[in-house]
mmCIF file of the N, C-alpha and C atoms, coordinates in Angstrom:
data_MODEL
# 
_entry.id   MODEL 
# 
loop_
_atom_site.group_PDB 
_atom_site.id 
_atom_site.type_symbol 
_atom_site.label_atom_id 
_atom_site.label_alt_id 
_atom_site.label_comp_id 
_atom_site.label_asym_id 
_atom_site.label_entity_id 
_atom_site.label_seq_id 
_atom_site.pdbx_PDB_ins_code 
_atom_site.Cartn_x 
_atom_site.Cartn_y 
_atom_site.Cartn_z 
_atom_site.occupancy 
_atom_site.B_iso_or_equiv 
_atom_site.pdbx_formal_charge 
_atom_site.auth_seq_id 
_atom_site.auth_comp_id 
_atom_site.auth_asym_id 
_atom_site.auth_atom_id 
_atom_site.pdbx_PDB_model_num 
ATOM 1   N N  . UNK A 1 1  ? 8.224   24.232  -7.895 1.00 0.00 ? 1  UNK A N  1 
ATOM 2   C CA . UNK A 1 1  ? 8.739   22.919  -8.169 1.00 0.00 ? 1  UNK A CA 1 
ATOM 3   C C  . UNK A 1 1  ? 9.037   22.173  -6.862 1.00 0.00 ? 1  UNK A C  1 
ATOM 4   N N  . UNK A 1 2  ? 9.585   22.700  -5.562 1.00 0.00 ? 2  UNK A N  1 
ATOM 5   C CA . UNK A 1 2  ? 10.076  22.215  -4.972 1.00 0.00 ? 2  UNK A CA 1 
ATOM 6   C C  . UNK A 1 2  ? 8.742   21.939  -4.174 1.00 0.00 ? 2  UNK A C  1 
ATOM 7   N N  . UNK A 1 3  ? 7.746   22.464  -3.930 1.00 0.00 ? 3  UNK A N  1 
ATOM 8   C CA . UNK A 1 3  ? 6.817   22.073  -3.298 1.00 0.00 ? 3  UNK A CA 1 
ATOM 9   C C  . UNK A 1 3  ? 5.779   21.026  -4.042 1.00 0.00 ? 3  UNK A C  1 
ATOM 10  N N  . UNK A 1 4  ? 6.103   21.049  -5.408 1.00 0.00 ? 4  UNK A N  1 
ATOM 11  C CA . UNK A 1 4  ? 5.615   20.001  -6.296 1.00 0.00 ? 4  UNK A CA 1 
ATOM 12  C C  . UNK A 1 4  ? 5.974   18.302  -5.409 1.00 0.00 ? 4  UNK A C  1 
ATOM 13  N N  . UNK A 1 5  ? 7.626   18.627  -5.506 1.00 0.00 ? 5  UNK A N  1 
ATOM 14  C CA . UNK A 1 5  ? 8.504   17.600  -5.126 1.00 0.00 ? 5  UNK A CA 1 
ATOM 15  C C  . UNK A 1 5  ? 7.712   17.062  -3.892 1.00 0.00 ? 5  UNK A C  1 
ATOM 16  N N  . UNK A 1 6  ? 7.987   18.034  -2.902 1.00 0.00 ? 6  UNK A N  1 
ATOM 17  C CA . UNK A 1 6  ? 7.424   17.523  -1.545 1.00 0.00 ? 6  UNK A CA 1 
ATOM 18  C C  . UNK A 1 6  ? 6.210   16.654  -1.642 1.00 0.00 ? 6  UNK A C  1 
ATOM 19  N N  . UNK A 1 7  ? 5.225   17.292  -2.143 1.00 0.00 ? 7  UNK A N  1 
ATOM 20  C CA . UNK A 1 7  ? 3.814   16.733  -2.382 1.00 0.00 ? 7  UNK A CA 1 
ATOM 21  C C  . UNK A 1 7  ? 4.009   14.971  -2.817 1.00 0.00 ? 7  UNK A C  1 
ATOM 22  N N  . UNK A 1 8  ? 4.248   15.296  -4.206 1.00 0.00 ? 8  UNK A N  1 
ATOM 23  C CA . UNK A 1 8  ? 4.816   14.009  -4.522 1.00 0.00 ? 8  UNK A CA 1 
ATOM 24  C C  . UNK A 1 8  ? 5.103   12.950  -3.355 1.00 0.00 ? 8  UNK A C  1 
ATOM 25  N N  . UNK A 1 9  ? 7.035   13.245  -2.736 1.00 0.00 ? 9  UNK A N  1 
ATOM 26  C CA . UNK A 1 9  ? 7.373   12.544  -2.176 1.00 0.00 ? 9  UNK A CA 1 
ATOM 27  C C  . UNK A 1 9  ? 6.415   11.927  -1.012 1.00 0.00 ? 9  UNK A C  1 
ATOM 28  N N  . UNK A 1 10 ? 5.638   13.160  -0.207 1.00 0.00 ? 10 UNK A N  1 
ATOM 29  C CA . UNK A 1 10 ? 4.219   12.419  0.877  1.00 0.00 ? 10 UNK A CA 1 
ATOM 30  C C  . UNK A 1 10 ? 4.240   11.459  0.303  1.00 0.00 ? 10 UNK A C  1 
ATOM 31  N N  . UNK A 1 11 ? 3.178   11.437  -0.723 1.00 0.00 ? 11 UNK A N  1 
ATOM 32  C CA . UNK A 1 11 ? 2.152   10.863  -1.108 1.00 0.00 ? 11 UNK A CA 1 
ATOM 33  C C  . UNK A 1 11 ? 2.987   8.810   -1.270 1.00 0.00 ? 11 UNK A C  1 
ATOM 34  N N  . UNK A 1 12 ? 3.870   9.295   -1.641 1.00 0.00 ? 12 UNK A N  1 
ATOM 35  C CA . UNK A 1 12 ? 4.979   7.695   -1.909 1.00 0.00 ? 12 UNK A CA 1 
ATOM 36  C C  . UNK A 1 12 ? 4.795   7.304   -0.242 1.00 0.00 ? 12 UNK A C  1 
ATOM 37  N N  . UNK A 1 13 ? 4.789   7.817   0.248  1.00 0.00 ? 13 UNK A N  1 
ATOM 38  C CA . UNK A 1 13 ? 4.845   7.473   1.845  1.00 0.00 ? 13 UNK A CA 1 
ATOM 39  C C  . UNK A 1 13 ? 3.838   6.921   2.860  1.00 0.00 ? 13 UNK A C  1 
ATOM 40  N N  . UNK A 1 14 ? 2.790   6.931   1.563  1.00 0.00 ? 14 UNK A N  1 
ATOM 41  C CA . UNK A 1 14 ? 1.713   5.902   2.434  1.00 0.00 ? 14 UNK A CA 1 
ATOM 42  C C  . UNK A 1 14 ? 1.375   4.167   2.352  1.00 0.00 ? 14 UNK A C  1 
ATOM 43  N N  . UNK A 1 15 ? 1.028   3.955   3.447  1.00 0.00 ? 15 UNK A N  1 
ATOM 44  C CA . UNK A 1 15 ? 1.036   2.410   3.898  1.00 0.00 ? 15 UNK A CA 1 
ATOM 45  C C  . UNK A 1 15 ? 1.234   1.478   2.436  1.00 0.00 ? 15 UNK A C  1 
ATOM 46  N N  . UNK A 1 16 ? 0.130   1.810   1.245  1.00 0.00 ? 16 UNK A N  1 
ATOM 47  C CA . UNK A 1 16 ? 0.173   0.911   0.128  1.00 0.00 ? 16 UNK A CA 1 
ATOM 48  C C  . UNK A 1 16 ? 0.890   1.141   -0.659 1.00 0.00 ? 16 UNK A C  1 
ATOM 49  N N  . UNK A 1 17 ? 1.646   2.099   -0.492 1.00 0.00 ? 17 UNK A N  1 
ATOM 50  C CA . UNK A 1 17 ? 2.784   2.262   -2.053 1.00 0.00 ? 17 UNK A CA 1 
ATOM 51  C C  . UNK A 1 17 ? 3.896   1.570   -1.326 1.00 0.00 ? 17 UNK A C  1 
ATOM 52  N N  . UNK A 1 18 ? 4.390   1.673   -0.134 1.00 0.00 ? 18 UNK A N  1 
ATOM 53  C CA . UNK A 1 18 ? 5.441   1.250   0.706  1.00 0.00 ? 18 UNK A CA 1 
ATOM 54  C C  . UNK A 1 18 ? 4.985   -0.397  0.687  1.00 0.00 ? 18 UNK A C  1 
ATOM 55  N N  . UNK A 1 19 ? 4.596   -0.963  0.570  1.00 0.00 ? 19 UNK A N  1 
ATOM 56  C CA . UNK A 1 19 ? 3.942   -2.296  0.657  1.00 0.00 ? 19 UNK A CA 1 
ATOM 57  C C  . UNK A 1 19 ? 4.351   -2.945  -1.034 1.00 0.00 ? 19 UNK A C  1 
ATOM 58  N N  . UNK A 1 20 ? 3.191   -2.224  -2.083 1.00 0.00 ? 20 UNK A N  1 
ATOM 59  C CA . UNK A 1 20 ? 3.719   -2.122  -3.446 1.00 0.00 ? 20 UNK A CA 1 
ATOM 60  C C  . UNK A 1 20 ? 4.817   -2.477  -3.817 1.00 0.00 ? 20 UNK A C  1 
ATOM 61  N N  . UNK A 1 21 ? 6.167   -1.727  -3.646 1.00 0.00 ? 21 UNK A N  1 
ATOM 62  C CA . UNK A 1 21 ? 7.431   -1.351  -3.531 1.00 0.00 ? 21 UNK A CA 1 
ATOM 63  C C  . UNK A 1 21 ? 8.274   -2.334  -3.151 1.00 0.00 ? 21 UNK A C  1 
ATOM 64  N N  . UNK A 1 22 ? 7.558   -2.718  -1.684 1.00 0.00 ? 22 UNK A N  1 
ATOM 65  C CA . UNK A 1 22 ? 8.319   -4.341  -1.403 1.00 0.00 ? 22 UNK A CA 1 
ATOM 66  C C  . UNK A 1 22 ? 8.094   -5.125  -2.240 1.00 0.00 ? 22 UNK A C  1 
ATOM 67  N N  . UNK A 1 23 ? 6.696   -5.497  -2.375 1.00 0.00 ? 23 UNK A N  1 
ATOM 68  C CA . UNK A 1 23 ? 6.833   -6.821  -3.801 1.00 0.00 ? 23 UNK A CA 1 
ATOM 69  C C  . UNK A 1 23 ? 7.077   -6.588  -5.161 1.00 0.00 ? 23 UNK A C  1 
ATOM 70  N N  . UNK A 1 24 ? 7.545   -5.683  -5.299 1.00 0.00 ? 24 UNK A N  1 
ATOM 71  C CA . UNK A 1 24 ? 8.050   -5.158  -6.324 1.00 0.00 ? 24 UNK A CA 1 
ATOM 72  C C  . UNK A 1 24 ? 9.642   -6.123  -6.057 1.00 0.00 ? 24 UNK A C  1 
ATOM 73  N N  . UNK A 1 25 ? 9.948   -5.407  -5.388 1.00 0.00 ? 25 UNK A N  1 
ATOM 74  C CA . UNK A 1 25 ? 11.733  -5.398  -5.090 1.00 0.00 ? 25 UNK A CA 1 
ATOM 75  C C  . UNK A 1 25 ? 12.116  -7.530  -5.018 1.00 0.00 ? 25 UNK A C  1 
ATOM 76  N N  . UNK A 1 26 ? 10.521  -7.351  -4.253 1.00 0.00 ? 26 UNK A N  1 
ATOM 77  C CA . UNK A 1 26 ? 10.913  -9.363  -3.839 1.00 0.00 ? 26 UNK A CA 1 
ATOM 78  C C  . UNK A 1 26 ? 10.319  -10.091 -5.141 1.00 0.00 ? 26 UNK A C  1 
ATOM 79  N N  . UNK A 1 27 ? 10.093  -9.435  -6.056 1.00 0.00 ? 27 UNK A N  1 
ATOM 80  C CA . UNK A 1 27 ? 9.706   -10.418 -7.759 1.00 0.00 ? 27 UNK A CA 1 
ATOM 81  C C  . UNK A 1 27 ? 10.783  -10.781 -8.177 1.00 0.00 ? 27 UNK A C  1 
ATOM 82  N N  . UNK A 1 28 ? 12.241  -10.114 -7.901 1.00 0.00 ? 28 UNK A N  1 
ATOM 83  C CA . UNK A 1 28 ? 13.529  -11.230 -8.268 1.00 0.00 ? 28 UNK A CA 1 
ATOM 84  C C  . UNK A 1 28 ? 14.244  -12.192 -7.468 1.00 0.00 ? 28 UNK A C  1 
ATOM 85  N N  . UNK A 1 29 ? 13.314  -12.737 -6.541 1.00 0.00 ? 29 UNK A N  1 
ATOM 86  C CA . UNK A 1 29 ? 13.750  -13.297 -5.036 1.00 0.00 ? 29 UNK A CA 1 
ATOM 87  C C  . UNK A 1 29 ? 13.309  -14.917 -5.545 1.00 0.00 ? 29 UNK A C  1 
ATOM 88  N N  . UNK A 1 30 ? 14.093  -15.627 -4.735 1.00 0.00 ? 30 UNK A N  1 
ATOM 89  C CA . UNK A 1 30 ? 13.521  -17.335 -4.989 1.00 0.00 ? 30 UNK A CA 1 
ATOM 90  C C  . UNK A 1 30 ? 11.903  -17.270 -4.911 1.00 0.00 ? 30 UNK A C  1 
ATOM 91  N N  . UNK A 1 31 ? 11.433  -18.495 -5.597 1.00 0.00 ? 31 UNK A N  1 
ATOM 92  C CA . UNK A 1 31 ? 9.907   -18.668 -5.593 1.00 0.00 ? 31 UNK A CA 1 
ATOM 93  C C  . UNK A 1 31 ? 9.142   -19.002 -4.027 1.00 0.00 ? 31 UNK A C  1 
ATOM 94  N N  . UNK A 1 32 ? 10.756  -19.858 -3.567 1.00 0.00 ? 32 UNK A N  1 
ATOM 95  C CA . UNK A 1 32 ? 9.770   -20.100 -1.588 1.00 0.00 ? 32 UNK A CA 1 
ATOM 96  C C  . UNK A 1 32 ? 9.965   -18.430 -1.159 1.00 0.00 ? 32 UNK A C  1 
ATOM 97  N N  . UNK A 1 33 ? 11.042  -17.546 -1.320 1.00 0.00 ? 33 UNK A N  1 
ATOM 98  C CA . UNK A 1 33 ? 10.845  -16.098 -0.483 1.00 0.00 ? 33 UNK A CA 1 
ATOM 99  C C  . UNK A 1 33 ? 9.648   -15.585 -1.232 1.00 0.00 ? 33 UNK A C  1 
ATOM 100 N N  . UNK A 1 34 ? 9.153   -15.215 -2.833 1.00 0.00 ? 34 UNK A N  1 
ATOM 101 C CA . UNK A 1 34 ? 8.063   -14.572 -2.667 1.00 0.00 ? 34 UNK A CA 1 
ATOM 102 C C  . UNK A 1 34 ? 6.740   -15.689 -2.541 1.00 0.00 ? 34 UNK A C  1 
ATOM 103 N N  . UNK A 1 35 ? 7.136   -16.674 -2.935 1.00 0.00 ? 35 UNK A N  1 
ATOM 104 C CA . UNK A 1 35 ? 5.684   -17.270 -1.664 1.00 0.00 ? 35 UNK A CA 1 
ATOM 105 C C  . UNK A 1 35 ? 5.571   -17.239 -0.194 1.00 0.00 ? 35 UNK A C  1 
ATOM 106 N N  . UNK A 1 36 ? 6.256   -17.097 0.451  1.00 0.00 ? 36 UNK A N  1 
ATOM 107 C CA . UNK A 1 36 ? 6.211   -16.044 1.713  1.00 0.00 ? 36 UNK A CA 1 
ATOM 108 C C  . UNK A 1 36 ? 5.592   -14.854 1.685  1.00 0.00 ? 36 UNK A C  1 
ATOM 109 N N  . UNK A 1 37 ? 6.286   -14.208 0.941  1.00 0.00 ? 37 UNK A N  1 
ATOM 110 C CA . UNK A 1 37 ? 6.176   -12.607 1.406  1.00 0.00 ? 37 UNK A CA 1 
ATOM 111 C C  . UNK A 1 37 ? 4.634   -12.278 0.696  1.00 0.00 ? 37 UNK A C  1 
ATOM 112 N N  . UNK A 1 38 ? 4.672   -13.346 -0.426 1.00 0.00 ? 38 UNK A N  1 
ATOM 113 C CA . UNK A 1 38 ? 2.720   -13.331 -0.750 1.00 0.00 ? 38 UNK A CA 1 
ATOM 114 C C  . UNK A 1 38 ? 1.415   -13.581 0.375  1.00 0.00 ? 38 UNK A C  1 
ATOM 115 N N  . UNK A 1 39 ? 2.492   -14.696 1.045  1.00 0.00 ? 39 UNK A N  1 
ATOM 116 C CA . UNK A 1 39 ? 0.966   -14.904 2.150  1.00 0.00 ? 39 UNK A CA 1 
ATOM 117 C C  . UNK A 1 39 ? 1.382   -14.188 3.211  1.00 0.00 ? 39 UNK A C  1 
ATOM 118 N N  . UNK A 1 40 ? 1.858   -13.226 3.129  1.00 0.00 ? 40 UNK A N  1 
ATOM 119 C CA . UNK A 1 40 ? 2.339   -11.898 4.586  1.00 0.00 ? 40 UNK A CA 1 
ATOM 120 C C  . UNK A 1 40 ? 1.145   -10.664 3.906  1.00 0.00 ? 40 UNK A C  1 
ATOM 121 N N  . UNK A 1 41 ? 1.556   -10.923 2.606  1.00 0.00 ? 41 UNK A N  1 
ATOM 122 C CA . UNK A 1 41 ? 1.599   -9.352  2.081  1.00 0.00 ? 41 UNK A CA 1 
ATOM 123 C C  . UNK A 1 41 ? -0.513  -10.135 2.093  1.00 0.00 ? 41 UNK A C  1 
ATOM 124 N N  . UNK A 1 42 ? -1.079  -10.797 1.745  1.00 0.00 ? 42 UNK A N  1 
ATOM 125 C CA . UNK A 1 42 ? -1.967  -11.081 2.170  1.00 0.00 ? 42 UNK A CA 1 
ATOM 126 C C  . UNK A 1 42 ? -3.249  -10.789 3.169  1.00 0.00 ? 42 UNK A C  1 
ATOM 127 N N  . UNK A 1 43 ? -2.410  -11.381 4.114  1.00 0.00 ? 43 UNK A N  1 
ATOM 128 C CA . UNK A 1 43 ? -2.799  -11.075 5.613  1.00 0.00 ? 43 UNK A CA 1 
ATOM 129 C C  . UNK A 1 43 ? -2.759  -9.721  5.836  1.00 0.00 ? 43 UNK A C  1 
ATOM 130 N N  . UNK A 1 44 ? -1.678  -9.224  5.738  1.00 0.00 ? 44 UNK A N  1 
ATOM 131 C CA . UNK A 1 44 ? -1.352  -7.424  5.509  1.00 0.00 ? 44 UNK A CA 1 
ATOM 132 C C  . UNK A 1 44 ? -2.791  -6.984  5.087  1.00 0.00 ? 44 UNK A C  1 
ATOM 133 N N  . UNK A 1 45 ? -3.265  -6.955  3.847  1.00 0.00 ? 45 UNK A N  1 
ATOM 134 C CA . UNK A 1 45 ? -4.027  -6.557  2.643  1.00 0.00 ? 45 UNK A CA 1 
ATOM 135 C C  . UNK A 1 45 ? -5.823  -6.637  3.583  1.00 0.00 ? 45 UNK A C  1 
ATOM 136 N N  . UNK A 1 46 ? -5.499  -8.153  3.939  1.00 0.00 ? 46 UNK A N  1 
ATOM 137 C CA . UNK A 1 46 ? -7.097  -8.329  4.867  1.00 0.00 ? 46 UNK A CA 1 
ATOM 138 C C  . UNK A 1 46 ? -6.908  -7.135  5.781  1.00 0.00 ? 46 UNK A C  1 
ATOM 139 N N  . UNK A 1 47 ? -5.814  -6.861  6.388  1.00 0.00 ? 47 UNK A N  1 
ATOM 140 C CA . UNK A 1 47 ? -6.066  -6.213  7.946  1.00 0.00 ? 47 UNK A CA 1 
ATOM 141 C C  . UNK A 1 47 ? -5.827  -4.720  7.378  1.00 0.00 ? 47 UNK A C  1 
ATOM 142 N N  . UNK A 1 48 ? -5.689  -4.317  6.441  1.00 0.00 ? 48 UNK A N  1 
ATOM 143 C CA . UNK A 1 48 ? -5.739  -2.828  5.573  1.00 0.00 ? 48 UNK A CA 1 
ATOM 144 C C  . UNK A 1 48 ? -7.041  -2.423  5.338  1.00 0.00 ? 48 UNK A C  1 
ATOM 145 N N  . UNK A 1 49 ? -7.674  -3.931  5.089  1.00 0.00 ? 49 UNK A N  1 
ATOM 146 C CA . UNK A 1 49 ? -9.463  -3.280  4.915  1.00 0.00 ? 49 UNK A CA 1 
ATOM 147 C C  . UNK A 1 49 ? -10.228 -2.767  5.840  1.00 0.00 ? 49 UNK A C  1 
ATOM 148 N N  . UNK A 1 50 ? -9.833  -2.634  7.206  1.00 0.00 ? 50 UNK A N  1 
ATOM 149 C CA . UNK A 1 50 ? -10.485 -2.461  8.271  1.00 0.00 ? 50 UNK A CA 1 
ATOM 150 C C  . UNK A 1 50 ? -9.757  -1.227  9.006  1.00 0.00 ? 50 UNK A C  1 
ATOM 151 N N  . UNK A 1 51 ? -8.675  -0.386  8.289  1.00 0.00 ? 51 UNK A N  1 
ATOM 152 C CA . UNK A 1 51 ? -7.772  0.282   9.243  1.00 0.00 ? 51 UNK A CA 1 
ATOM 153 C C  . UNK A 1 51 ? -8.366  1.738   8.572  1.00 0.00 ? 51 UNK A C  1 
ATOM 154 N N  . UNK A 1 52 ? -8.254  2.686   9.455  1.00 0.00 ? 52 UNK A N  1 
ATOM 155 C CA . UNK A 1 52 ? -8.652  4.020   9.557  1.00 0.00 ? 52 UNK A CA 1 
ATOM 156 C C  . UNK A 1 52 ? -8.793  4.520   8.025  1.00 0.00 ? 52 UNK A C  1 
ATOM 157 N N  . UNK A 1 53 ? -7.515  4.444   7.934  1.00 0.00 ? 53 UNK A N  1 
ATOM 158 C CA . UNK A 1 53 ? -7.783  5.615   6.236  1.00 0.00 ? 53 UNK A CA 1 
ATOM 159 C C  . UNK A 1 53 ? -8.137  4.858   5.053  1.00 0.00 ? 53 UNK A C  1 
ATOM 160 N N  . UNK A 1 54 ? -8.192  3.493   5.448  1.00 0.00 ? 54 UNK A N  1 
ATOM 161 C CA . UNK A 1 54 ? -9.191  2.943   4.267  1.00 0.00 ? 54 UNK A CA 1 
ATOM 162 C C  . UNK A 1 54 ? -10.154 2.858   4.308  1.00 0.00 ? 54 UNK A C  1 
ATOM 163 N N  . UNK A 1 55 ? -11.123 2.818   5.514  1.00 0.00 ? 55 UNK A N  1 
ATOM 164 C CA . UNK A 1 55 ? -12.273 3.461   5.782  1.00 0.00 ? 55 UNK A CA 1 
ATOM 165 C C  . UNK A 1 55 ? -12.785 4.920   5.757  1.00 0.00 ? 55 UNK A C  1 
ATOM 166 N N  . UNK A 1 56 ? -12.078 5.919   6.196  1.00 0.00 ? 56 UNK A N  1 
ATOM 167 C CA . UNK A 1 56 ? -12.283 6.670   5.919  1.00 0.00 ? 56 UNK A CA 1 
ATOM 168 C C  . UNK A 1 56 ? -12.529 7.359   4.250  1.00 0.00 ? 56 UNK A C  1 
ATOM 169 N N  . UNK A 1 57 ? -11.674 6.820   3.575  1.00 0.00 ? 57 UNK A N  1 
ATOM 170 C CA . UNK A 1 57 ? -11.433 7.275   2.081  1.00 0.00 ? 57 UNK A CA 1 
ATOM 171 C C  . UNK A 1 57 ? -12.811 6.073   1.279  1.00 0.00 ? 57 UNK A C  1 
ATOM 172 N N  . UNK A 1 58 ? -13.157 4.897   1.799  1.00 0.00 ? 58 UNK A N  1 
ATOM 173 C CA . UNK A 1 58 ? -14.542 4.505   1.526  1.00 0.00 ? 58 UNK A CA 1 
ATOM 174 C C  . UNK A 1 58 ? -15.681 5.261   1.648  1.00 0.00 ? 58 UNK A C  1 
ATOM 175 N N  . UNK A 1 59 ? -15.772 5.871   3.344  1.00 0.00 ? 59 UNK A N  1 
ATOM 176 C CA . UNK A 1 59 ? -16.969 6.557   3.375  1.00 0.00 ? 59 UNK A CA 1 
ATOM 177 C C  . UNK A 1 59 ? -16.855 7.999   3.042  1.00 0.00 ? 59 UNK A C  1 
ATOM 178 N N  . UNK A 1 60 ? -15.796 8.706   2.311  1.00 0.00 ? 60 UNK A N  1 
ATOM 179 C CA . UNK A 1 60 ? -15.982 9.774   1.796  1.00 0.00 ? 60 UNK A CA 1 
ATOM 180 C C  . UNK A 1 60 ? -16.690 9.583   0.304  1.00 0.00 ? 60 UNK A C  1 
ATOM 181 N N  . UNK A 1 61 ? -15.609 8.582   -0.702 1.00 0.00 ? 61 UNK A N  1 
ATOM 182 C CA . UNK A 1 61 ? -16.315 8.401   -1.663 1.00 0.00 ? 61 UNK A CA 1 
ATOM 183 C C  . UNK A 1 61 ? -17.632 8.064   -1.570 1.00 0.00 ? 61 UNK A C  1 
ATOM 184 N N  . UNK A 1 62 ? -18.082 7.056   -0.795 1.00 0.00 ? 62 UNK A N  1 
ATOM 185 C CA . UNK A 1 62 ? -19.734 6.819   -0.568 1.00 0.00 ? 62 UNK A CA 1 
ATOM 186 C C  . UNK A 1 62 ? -20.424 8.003   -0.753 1.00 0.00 ? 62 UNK A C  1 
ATOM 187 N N  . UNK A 1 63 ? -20.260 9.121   0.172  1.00 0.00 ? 63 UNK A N  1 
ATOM 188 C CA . UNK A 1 63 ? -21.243 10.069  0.272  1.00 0.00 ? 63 UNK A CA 1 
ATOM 189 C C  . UNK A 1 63 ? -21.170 11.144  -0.904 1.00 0.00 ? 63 UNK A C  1 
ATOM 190 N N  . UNK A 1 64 ? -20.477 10.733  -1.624 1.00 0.00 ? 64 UNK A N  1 
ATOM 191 C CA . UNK A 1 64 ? -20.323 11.610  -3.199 1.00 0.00 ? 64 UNK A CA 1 
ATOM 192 C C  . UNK A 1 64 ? -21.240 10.639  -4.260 1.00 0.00 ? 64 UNK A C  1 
ATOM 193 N N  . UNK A 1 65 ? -21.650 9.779   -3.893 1.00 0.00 ? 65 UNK A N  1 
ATOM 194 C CA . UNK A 1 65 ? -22.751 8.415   -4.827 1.00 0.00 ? 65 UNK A CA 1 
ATOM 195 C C  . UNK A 1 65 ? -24.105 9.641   -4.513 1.00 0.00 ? 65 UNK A C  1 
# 
């Protein structure tokens, strides 16, 4: 169980669930804070497409096609 736990908890700990989580938390925030944090979380999202482990986890699935 406890190594269940651990596993789990990793996995919450990467870049897009931590991201997730924020706009989660900022959906009860005034409409100008999450129109902010929309065109952050945005920009964020473009510059995620180009960063290591989202590439990497692209060209693994690729080579399983």
């Amino acid at each position: 169980m406890d190594q269940a736990v651990a596993m789990a908890a990793e996995r919450l700990d990467s870049a897009a669930v931590v991201t997730n989580r924020r706009m989660l938390r900022l959906s009860e925030e005034p409409l100008d804070a999450f129109r902010a944090y929309m065109a952050q979380f945005a920009v964020q999202q473009a510059l995620r497409l180009y960063s290591e482990d989202v590439i990497g986890k692209v060209t693994r699935f690729s080579r399983r096609l």
